[in-house]
C-alpha positions in Angstrom: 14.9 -92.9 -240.2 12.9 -91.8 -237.1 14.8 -89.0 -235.2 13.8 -89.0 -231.5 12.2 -86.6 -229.7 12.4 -86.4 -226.0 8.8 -85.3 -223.9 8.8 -83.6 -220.7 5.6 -84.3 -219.5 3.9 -81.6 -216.8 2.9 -83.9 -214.1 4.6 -83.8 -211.2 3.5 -85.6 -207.6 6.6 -85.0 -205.4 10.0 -83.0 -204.8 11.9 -86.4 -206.5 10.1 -85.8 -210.1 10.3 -81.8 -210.7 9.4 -80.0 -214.6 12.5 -78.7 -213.6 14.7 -81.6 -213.0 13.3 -83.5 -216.1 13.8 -80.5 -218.1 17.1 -80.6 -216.7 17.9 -84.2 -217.7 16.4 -83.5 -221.5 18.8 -81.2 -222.0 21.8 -83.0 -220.6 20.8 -85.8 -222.9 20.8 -83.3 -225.9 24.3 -81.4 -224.9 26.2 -84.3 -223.6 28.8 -85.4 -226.1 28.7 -82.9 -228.1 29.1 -79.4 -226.4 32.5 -78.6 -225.6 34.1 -77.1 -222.4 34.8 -73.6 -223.3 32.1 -73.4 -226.3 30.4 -70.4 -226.9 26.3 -71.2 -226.6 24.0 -68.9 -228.2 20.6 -69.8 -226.1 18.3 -68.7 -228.9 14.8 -67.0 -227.6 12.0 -64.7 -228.1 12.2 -62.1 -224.9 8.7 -61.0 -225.6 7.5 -57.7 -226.7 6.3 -55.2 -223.5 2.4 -56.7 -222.3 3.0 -59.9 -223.7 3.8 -62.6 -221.0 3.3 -66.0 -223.0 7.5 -66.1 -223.6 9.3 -68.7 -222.1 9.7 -68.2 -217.9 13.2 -67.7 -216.7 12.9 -69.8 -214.1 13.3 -72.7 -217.1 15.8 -70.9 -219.0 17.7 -70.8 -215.5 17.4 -74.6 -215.6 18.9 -75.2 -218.8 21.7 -72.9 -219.0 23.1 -74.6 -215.6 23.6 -77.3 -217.9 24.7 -75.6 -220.6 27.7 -74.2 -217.6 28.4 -77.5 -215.7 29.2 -79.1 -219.3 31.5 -76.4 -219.6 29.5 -74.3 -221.9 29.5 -70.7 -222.1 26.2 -69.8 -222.3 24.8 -65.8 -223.7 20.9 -65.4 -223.9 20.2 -63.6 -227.7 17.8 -62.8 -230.1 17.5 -60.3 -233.2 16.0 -57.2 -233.3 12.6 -57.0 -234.9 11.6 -55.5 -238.4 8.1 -53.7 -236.8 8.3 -50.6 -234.5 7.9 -52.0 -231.0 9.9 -52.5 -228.1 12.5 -54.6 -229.5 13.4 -52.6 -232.3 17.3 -51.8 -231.4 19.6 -53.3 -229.1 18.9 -50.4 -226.0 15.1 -51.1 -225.9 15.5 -54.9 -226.8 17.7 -55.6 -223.8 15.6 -53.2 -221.3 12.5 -55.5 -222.6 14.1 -58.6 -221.8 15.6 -57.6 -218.6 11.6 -56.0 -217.9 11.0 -59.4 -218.4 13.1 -60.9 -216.0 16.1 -62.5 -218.1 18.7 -60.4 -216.1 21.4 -62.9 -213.9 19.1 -62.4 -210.9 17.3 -65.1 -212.7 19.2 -66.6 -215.2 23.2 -66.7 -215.3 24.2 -65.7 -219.0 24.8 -62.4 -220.2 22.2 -60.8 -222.6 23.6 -60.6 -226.3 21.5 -58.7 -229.4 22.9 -60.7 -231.9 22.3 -58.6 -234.7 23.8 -55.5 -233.1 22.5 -52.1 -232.0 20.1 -51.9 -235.1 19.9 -54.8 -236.5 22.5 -54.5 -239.0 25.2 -56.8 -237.6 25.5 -59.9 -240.0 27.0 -62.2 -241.8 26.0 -63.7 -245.4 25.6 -67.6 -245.5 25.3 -69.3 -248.9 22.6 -71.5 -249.2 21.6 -71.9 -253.1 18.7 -73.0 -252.5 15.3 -71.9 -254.4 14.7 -68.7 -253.4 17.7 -67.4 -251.8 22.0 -67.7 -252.7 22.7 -66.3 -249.9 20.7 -65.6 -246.9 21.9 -63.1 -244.1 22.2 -64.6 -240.6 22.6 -62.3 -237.3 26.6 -62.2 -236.2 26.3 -63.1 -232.6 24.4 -66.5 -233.7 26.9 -67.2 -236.5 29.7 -66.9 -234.7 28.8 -69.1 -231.9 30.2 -72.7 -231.3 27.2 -74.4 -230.4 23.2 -73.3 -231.0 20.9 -73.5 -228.1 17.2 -73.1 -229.3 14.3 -72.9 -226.8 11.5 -71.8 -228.8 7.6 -71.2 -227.3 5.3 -72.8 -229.4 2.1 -70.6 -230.9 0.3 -69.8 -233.9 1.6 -67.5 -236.4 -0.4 -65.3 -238.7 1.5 -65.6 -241.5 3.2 -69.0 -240.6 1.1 -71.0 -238.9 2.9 -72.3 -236.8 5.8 -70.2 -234.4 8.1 -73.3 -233.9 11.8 -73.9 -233.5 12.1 -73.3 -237.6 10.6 -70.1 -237.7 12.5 -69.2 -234.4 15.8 -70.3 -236.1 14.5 -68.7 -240.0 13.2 -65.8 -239.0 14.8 -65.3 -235.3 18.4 -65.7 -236.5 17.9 -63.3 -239.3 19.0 -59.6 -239.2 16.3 -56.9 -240.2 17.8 -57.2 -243.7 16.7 -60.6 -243.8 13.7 -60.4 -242.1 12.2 -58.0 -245.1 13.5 -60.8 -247.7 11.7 -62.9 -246.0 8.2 -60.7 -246.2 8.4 -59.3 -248.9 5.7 -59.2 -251.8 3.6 -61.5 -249.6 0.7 -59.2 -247.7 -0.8 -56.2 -248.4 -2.9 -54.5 -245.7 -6.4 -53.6 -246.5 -8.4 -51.3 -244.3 -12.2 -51.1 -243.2 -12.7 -47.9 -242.6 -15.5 -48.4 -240.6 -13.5 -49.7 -238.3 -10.7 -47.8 -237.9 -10.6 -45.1 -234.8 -7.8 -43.2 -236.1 -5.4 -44.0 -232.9 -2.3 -44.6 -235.6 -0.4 -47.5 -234.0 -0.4 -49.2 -237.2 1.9 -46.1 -238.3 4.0 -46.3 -235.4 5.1 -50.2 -235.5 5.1 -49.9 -239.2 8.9 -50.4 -240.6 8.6 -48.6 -243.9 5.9 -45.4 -243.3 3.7 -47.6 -245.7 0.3 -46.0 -243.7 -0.9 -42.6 -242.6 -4.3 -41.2 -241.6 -6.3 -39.5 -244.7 -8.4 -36.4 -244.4 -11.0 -38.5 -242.4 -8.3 -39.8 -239.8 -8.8 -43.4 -241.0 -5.9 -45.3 -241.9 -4.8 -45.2 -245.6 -2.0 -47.7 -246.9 0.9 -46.6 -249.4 1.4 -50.5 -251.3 4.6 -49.3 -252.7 6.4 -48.9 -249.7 4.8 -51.7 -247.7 7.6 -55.0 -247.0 4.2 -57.4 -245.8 5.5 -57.8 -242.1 1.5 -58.0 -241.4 2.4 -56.1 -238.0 -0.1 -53.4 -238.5 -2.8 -56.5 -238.5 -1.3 -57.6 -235.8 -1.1 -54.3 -233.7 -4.7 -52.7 -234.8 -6.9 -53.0 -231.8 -10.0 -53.0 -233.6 -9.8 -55.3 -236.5 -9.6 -52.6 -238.9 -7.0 -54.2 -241.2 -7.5 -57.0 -243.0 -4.8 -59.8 -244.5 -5.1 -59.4 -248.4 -2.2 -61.6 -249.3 -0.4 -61.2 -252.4 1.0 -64.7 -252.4 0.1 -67.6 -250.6 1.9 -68.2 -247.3 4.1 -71.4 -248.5 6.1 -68.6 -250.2 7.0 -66.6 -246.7 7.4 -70.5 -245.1 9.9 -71.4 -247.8 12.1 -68.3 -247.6 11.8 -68.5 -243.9 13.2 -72.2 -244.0 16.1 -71.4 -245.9 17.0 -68.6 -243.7 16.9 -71.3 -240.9 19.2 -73.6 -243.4 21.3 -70.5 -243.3 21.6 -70.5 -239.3 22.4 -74.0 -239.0 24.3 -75.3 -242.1 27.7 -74.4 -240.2 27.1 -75.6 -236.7 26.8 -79.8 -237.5 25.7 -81.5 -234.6 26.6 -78.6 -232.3 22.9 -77.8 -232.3 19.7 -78.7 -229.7 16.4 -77.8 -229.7 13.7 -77.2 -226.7 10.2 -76.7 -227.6 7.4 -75.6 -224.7 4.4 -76.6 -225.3 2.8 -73.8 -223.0 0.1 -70.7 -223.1 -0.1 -72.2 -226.7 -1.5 -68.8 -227.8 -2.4 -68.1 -231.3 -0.6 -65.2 -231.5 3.2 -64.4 -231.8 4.8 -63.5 -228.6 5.8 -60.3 -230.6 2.1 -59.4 -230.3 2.0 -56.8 -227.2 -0.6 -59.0 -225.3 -1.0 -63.2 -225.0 -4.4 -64.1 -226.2 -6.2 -67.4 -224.4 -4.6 -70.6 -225.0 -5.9 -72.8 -228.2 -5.2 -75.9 -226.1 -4.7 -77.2 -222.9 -0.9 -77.2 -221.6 1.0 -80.1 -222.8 4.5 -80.6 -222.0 8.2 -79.6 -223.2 9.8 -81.2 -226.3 13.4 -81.3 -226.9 15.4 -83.0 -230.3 18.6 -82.6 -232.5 16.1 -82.7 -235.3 14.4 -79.2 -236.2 11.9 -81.1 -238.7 11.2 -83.6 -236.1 10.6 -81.3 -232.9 8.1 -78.9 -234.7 5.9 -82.4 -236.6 6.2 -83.3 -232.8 4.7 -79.9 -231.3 1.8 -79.5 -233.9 1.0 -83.2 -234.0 0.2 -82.6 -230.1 -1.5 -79.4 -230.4 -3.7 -81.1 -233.4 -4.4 -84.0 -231.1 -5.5 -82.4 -228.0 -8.4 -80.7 -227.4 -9.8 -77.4 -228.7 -10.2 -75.0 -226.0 -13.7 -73.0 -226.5 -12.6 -69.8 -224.4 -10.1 -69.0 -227.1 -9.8 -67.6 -230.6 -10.7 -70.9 -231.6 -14.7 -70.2 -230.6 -15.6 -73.4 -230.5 -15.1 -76.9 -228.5 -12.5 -78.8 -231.4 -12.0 -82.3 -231.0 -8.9 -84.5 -230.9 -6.9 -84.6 -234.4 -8.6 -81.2 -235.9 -6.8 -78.9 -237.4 -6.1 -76.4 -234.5 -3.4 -74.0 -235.9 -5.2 -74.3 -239.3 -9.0 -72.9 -237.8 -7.1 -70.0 -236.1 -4.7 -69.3 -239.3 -6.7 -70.7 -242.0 -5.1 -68.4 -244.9 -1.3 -70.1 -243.3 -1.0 -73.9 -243.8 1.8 -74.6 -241.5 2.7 -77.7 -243.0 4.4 -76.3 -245.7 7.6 -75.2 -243.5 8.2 -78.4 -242.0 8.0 -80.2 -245.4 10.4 -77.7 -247.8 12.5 -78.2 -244.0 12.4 -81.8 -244.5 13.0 -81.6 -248.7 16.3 -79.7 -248.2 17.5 -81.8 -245.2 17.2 -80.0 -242.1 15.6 -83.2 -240.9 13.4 -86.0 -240.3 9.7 -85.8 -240.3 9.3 -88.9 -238.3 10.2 -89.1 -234.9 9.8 -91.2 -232.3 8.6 -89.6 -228.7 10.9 -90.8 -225.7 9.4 -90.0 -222.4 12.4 -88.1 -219.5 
């Protein structure tokens, strides 16, 4: 059966037909009926790592948790601390990024929550028994809550594909313990050393001390401590480090979506998704920069369905056109492969099919304009 997915479209001609207010009356439509006064809403979202600015803006966060409160909702903005070296590392720095970042109630009237704690070890185990995973640990603060609020910026992913609402949920609800189950025994860097300038931020964002600079000052790699996060591909400057991936990424997409089965398999219908089409960069907004957008600005999504909402977003990313002045290099035309030409060792489809094989979902949908 066709799940629906609501589609906020951009375009805007007057005061009487806002983004805001349609964005506003998507997510009534989604919360109506089934938040209840007094629930506890973990607004699930990426606060973006310091000199990225491709996250979600406040300003439409602000929108949706007034819903969330005139429903009666009790609304807390959270994510999980990341497995990488950055910015968002513990709770301190996590909440000075996002308030940096403008998420503080200036802007947006919800407290700020780290739902995995003060280092990421805050969490409770869910059993799942599903292929890869028994049990799958899933970030208290997200757990706990009554109802689960996902707005999720849509991008590329190396190592997904695609940076959807099931990655934000499998990988974004996770605690660090379950981020590295997630990543591991699936990349191992490989450096040119022609390339490499010796400036070690691969060593400082790396989680394990898998790299260090040899007699030379190039980077070297240790593969028996290295978890394959792929952040020090992600962080070189230069293009020094190469993905050699030790198993294909259907394997990371797999355990990721089982984490996300994790994350939802207690909250029933007390669950809504919001996906923004925006700055669709090809990147992770845990990158510490937003490259040029792949495609042209399209619109916000919101669904009940997980499966549904992220077939939605890449269907529209594949059908629109390929920007040139991008990492794309080149013009692409309607229904090419976009996320594929930028990712092309990362077949995103695979998450939203093992999502749709162990029920998370629907992979059709129908689109209903707000």
């Amino acid at each position: 059966m066709a799940s629906t997915v609501y589609f906020v479209s951009l375009r805007a001609e007057n005061e009487h037909s806002t983004v805001l207010g349609r964005l506003k009356t998507c997510a009534r439509k989604l919360l109506e009926g089934k938040l209840s006064s007094g629930d506890l809403v973990a607004v699930k979202l990426h606060f973006g790592e310091r000199g990225n600015h491709g996250f979600i803006r406040p300003v439409f966060v602000r929108a949706v948790v007034e819903v969330v409160r005139e429903l009666g909702g009790k609304p807390f903005l959270t994510d999980t601390n990341t497995l990488y070296t950055g910015f968002r590392h513990n709770a301190f720095d996590h909440l000075e990024t996002a308030l940096f970042h403008g998420f503080g109630y200036p802007a947006v009237p919800a407290p700020l929550v780290i739902a995995d704690g003060l280092r990421g070890k805050d969490h409770r185990e869910v059993e799942v028994n599903l292929r890869h995973f028994r049990k799958v640990p899933i970030a208290s603060a997200i757990q706990e809550a009554d109802f689960l609020l996902v707005m999720t910026h849509v991008k590329g992913h190396i190592e997904a594909g695609l940076g959807g609402a099931i990655k934000n949920v499998g990988m974004g609800c996770a605690s660090r313990v379950g981020k590295q189950m997630q990543h591991g025994g699936t990349f191992l860097p490989e450096i040119r050393k022609e390339k490499c300038i010796g400036c070690r931020r691969c060593i400082l964002h790396c989680p394990q001390g898998a790299l260090f600079l040899d007699e030379h000052r190039k980077a070297g790699v240790r593969p028996e401590l290295c978890i394959g996060c792929a952040e020090c591909l992600l962080f070189c400057p230069t293009g020094a480090i190469d993905a050699a991936f030790s198993a294909k990424s259907e394997l990371l997409q797999e355990r990721m979506v089982e984490h996300a089965f994790g994350a939802l398999k207690e909250k029933g219908e007390k669950v809504a998704f919001l996906n923004f089409l925006l700055d669709i960069s090809p990147d992770c907004d845990c990158a510490p920069w937003h490259d040029a957008s792949i495609v042209p600005d399209i619109g916000i999504l919101g669904s009940s369905d997980i499966v549904a909402i992220d077939q939605a977003s890449a269907d529209l990313i594949n059908k629109a056109w390929g920007l040139e002045n991008s990492k794309l290099g080149k013009t692409l035309p309607p229904g090419e492969d976009k996320l594929s030409a930028v990712h092309p060792t990362a077949l995103w489809q695979r998450q939203i099919d093992y999502a749709a094989e162990i029920g998370l979902g629907s992979k059709a949908y129908v689109l209903e304009e707000v």
